[in-house]
C-alpha positions in Angstrom: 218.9 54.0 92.2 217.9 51.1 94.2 219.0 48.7 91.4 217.9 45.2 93.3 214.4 46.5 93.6 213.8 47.8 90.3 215.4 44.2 88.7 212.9 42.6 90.3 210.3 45.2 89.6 210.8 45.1 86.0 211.2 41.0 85.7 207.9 41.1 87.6 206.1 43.4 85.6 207.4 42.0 82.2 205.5 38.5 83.3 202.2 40.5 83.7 202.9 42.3 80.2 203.4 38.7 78.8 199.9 37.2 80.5 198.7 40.6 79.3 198.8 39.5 75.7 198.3 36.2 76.0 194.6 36.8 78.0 193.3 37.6 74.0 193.5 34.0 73.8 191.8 33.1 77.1 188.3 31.7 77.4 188.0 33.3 73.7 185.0 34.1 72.1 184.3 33.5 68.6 186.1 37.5 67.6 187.2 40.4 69.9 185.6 42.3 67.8 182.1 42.6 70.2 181.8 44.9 72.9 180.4 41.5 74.8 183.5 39.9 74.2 186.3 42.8 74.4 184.2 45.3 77.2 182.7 42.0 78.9 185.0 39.1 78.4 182.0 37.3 77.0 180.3 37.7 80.1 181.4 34.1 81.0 183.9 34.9 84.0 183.3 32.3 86.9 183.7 32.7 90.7 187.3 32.8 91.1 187.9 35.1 88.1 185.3 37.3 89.6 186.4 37.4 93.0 190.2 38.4 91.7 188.5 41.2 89.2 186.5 42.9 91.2 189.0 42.8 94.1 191.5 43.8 91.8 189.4 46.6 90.9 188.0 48.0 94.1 191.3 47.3 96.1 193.8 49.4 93.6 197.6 50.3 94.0 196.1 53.8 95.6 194.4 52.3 98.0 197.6 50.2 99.0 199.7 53.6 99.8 196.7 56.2 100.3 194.8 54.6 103.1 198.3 53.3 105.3 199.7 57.2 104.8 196.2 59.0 105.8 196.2 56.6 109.2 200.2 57.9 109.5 198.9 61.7 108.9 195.7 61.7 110.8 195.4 58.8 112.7 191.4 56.9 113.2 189.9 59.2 110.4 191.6 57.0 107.9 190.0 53.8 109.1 187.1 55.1 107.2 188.0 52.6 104.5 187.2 49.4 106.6 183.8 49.8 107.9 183.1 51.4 103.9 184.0 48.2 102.5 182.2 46.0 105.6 178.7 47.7 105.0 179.3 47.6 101.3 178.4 44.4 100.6 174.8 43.8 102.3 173.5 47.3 100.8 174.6 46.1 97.6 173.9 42.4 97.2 170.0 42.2 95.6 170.4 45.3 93.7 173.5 43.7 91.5 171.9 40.6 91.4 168.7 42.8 89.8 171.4 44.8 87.9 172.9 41.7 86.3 169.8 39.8 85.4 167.9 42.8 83.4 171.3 43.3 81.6 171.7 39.7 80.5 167.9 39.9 79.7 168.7 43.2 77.1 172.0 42.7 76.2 172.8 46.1 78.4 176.9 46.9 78.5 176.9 49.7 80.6 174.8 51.4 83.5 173.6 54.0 80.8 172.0 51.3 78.6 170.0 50.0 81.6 168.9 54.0 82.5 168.2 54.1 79.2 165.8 51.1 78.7 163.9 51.4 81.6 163.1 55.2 81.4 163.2 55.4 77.7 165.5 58.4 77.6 168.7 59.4 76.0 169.1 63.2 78.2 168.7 61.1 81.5 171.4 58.0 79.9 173.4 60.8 78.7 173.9 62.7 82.3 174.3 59.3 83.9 177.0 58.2 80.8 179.0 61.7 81.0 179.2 61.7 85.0 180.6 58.4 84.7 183.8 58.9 82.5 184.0 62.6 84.4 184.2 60.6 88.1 186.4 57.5 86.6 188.8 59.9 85.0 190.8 61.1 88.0 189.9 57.4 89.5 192.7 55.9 86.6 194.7 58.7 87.6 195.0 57.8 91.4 196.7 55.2 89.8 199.4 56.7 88.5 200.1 58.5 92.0 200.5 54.9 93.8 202.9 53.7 90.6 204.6 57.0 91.1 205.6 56.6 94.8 207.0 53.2 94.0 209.2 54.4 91.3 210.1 57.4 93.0 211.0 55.5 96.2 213.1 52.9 93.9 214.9 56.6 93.1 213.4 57.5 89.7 212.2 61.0 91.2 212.5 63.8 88.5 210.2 66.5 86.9 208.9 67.1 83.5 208.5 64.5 80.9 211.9 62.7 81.2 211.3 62.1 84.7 207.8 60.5 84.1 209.1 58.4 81.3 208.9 54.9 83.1 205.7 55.9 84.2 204.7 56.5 80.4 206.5 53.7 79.1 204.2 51.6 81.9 200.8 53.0 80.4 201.9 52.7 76.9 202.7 48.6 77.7 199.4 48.7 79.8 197.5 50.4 76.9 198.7 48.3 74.2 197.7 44.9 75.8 194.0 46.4 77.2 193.2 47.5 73.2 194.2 43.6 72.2 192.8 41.6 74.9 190.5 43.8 76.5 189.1 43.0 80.0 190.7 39.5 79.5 194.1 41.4 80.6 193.0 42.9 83.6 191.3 39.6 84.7 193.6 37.2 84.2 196.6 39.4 85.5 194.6 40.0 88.5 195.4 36.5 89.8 199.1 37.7 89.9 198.7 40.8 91.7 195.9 39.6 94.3 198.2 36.8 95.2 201.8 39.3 95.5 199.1 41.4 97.5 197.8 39.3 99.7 202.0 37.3 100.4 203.8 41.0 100.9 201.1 42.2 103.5 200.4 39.4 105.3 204.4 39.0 105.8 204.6 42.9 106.7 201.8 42.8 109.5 203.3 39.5 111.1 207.3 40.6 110.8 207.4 44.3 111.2 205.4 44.1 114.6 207.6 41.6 116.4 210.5 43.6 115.0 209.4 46.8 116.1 208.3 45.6 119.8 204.7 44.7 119.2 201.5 46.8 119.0 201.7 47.9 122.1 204.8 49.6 121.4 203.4 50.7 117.9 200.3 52.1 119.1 202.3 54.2 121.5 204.3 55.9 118.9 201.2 56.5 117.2 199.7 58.1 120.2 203.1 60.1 120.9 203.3 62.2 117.2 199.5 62.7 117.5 199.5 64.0 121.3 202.4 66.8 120.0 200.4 68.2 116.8 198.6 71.2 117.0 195.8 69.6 114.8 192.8 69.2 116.1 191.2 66.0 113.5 194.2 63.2 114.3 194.6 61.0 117.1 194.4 57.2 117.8 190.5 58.1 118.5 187.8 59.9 116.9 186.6 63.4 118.1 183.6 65.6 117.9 184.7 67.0 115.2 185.1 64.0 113.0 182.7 61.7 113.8 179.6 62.7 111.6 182.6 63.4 108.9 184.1 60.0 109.4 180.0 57.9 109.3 178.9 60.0 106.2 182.0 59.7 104.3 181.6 56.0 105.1 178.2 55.6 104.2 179.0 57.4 101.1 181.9 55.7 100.0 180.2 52.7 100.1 177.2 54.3 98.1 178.9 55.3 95.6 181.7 52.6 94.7 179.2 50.3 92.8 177.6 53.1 91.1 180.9 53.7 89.4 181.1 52.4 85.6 184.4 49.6 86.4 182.6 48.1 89.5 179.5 47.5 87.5 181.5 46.4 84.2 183.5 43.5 86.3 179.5 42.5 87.6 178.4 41.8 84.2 181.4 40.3 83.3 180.5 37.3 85.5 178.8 34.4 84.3 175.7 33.9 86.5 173.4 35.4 89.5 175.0 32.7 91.8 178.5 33.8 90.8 177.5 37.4 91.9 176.0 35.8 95.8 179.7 34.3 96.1 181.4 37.3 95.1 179.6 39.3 97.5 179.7 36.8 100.4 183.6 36.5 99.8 184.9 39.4 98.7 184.9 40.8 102.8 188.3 39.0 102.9 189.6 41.7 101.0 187.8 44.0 103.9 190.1 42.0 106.5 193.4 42.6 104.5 192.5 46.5 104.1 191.9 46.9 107.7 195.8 44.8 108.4 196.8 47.3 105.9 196.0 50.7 107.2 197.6 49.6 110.3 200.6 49.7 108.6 200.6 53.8 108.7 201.4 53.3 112.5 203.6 51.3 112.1 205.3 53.2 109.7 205.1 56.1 112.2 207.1 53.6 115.2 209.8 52.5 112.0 210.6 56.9 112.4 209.5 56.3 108.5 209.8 59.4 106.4 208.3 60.5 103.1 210.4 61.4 99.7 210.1 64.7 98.7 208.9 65.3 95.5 211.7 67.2 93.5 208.7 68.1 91.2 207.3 70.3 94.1 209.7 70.0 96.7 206.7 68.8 98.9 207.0 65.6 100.8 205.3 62.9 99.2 203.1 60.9 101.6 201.9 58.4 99.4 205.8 56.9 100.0 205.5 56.2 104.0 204.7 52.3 102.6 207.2 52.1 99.8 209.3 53.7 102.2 208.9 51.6 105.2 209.4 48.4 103.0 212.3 49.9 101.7 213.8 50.5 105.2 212.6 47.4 106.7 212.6 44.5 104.6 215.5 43.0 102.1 215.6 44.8 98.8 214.7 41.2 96.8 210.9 41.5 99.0 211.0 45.2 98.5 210.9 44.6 95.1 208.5 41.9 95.1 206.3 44.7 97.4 206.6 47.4 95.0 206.2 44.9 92.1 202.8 44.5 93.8 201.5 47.8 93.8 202.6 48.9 90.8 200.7 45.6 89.3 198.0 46.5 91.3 197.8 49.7 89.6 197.5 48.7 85.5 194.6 45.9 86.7 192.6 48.8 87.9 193.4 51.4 85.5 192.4 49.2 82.7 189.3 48.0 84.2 188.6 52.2 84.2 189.4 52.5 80.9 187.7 50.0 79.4 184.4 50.8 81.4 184.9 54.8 80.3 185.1 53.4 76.9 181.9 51.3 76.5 180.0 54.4 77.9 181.4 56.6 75.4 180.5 53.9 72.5 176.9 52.7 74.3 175.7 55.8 75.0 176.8 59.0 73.2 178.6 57.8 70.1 175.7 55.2 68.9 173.3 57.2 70.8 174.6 60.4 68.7 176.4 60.4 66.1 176.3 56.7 64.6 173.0 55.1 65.6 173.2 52.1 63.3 176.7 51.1 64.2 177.9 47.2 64.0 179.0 45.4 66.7 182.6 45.2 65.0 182.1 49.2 65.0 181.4 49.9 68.3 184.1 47.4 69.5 186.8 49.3 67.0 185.0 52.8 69.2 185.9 51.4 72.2 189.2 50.3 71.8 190.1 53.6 70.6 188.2 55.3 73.1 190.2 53.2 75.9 193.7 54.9 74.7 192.3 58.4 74.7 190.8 57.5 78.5 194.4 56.5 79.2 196.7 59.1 78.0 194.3 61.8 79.6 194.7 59.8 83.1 198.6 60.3 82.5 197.8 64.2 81.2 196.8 64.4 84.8 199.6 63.4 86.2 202.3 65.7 84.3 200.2 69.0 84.3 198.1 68.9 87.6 199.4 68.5 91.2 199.0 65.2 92.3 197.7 66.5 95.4 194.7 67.7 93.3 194.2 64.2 91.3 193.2 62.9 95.1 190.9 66.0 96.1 189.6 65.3 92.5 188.9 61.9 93.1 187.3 62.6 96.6 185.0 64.8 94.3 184.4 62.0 92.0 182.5 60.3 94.9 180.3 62.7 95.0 179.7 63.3 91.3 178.8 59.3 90.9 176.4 59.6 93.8 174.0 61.8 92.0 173.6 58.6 89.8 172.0 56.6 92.3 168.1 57.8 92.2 168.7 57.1 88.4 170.5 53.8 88.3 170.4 52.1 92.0 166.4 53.3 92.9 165.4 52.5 89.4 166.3 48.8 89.3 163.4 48.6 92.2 160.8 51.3 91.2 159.8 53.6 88.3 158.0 56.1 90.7 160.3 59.0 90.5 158.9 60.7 87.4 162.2 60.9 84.5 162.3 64.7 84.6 162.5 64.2 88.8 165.2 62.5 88.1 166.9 65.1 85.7 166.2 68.0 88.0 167.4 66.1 90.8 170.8 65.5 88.9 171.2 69.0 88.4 170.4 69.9 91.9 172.5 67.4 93.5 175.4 68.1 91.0 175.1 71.7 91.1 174.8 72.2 94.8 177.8 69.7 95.0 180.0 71.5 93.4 179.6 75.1 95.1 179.8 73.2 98.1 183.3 71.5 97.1 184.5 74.9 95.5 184.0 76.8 99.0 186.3 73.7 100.5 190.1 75.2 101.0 193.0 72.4 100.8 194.6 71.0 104.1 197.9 72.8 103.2 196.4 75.9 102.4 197.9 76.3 99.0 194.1 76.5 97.0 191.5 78.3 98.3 188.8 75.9 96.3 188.0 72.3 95.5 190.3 71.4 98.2 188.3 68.1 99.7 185.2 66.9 100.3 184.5 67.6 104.4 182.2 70.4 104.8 182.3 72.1 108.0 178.3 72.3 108.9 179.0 75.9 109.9 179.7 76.7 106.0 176.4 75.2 105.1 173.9 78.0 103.6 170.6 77.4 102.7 169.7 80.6 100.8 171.4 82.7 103.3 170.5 81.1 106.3 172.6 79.4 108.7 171.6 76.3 110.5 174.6 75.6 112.2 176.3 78.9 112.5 179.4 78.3 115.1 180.1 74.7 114.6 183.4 72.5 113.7 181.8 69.6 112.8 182.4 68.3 109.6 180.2 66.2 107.1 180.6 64.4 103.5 179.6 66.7 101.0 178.2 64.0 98.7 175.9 62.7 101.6 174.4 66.4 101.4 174.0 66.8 97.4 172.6 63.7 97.5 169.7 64.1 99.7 169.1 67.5 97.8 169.0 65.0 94.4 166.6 63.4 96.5 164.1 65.7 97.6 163.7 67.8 94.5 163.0 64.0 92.8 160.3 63.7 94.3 159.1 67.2 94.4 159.7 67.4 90.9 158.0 63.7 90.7 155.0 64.6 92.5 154.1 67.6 90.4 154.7 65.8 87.2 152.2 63.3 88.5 149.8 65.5 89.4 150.3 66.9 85.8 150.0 63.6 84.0 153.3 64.2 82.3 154.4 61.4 79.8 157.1 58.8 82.2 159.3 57.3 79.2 158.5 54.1 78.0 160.1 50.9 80.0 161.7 48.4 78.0 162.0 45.7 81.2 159.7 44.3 82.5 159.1 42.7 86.1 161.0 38.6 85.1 164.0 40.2 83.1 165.1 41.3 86.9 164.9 37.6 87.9 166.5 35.8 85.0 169.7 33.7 85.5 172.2 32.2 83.4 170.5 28.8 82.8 167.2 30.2 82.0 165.1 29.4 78.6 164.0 33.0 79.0 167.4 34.3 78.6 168.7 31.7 75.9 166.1 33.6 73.7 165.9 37.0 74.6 169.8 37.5 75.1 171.0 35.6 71.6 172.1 38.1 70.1 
């Protein structure tokens, strides 16, 4: 037991559990007792409360030990993450702008309520409501995996319930403060874990080079392990094999992240359209620090760093090269302060997940289905409840499924939230793909998803299915045929359900057309995508 670290650990982590109360209070609304105010934070959050949530959100405690150990295992292919989150933001930009403005206008909570009003339907809000909790499930678990390696790197490394008791004890603190103070908590505990972020990696990537010999030096050790593997996908450089794999899983990373529910809940959180066009123009800083981070896996490979093994499995645990290398190479006070900062960084996204699940389950299936003239005070007593159950099923995760799996299942998640974009993303723009295009295409896209993924094997070979999300294009049938029999390249599955989704939209579209089939009814209408915080418009249409 590494009795320094953890000290400072648990200090650390009991001043976030205070602030965690104490955000009820915080920029407080007349009651907590409206999904505006306990889902939303009133929807008054400013610029710098944005900028820390939604950083806080996207940039998670997984990504701070996932992305650093896939550069140590397979070199360039993890680098995927930076030029994800640099072509993020420009594809993105006008549509939340559009997405933020029709909500105010309606009152919409979730990205259900807005499929809902502008298509008039409850099957298509309920497929876009249900693959949302499905992909943010094993998202909030991911979380878990990045507290986990800190704690078992600090020595707490045991099996069964008693040795996932701190990590229980962490989500019952975590879930106690989110059902008080709602996104408050998350928001305002952000500051403290952006801030410990942004100290401990700046300091790693300055100090551990000069102590290790430079980059030069650090880059040749990289190069060394990779030259003497027998795989053929790492390296310091990308191969044929990879490339299309590495651009499409890019491309649809950076597709997909703002169609999931807890990006789009810390959007209409914030209090204005020019709030949003700062966020989006500043938030690339985070890009910077990501890409300073994954360098840290070769560096990790120069320190001779090796992973814990899991006495749970008796596998090494990858996701501990970082906590490991900080460990090894700094004092066990800024250890401390390191781990401090990822587990932090995992309970400000975790209950950003939670709460977003939450408000689709109380938006859209239980006042949609089984209590349509629920009160405000109602649906935010739903929510709250609906937030613990989203939890504890994250932790369920953890203690009966192979971590391994939670981050092939959250690979998978990408691709389930990217058959929501024709429905949500397209939609803010255009009405012309017909609503039961749009259903069809779900189920196309989502069904030819997953017997892709299921045909995927895991890297270690230990399940035969569901084992990632790169397809080799030689495993690609289209009813029996074959187009690229013989070759190794590899591509992101959801790139390929999604175009499916896609073309059977508008197939479906054009033959409903042609049939004069009814479209739904939209509730928007062309200024409720303009509308801004100041506007008379919104003073009257948004009162209640």
């Amino acid at each position: 037991m590494k009795w320094t670290e953890l000290v400072i650990f648990v200090v650390l982590f009991g001043v976030v559990t205070v602030l965690g109360f104490l955000a009820a209070k915080w920029k407080a609304g007349g009651t907590l007792d409206h999904l505006d105010e306990w889902g939303l934070g009133g929807r008054k959050f400013g610029s710098w409360v944005t900028w820390f949530l939604i950083g806080g959100d996207i940039y998670t405690a997984y990504t701070f030990v996932a992305v650093p150990a896939l550069m140590f295992s397979s070199g360039a292919l993890g680098f995927y993450a930076l030029p994800y989150t640099v072509v993020l933001y420009p594809i993105i930009f006008l549509p939340l702008l559009r997405m933020w403005s029709v909500s105010r206008a309606h009152g919409y909570v979730t990205p259900a309520d807005f499929v809902r009003g502008r298509y008039g339907s409850s099957l298509l809000a309920l497929l876009v409501a249900v693959t949302g909790i499905v992909a943010t499930m094993p998202y909030i678990a991911l979380q878990l995996v990045g507290l986990e390696a800190v704690l078992r790197t600090m020595g707490i490394n045991g099996s069964g319930i008693v040795g996932h008791l701190p990590l229980l004890i962490a989500f019952v603190v975590l879930a106690v403060y989110t059902y008080q103070s709602g996104l408050r908590a998350p928001a305002l505990i952000a500051f403290v874990k952006d801030i410990l972020v942004y100290v401990v990696i700046i300091a790693a990537v300055v100090y551990l080079p000069i102590k290790l010999g430079g980059w030069s030096e650090i880059f040749s050790s990289a190069k060394e392990k990779f030259d003497a593997t027998p795989a053929a996908g790492d390296g310091l450089l990308l191969n044929a094999n990879n490339q299309l794999q590495y651009a499409t899983l890019a491309l649809g990373s950076a597709l997909a992240l703002f169609l999931y529910p807890h990006s789009v809940t810390g959007v209409l959180a914030s209090k204005g359209r020019n709030v949003i066009k700062r966020n989006m123009s500043a938030l690339p800083a985070y890009s910077l620090l990501l890409g300073l981070l994954a360098l840290l896996g070769f560096v990790a490979i120069a320190a001779g760093v090796t992973p814990i093994t899991n006495q749970a499995t008796g596998q090494p645990d990858t996701n501990t090269i970082i906590p490991v290398l900080f460990q090894n190479e700094f004092s066990s006070w800024f250890a401390g302060i390191a781990f401090a900062a990822i587990g932090i960084g995992a309970l400000v996204p975790a209950a950003i997940m939670s709460i977003a699940a939450a408000n689709l389950w109380t938006r859209n299936i239980y006042k949609e289905y089984f209590r349509k003239d629920a009160t405000p005070k109602q649906e935010a007593k739903q929510a709250k409840l609906a937030s613990l159950v989203v939890k504890f099923g994250a932790v369920a995760f953890i203690l009966f499924i192979d971590p391994q799996f939670s981050i092939d299942l959250q690979l998978i998640g990408g691709v389930i939230i990217l058959q929501t974009l024709p429905a949500v993303a397209i939609a803010l723009y255009t009405r012309w793909l017909h609503v039961w295009g749009l259903v069809a295409g779900w189920f196309v896209g989502m069904g030819w998803g997953m017997v892709l993924l299921y045909g995927i094997p895991s890297a270690n070979g230990k399940r035969a299915h569901f084992g990632g999300s790169a397809l080799a294009l030689d495993k690609l049938s289209l009813f029996g045929w074959h187009p690229f029999a013989g070759s190794t390249v590899q591509i992101y599955v959801g790139i390929i359900a999604l175009v499916a989704n896609l073309l059977v939209a508008v197939v479906v579209t054009l033959i409903a057309r042609k049939l004069k089939a009814f479209n739904g009814m939209d509730q928007t209408r062309p200024d409720d995508y303009h509308v801004d915080d100041g506007d008379k418009k919104l003073r009257q249409i948004g009162a209640h």
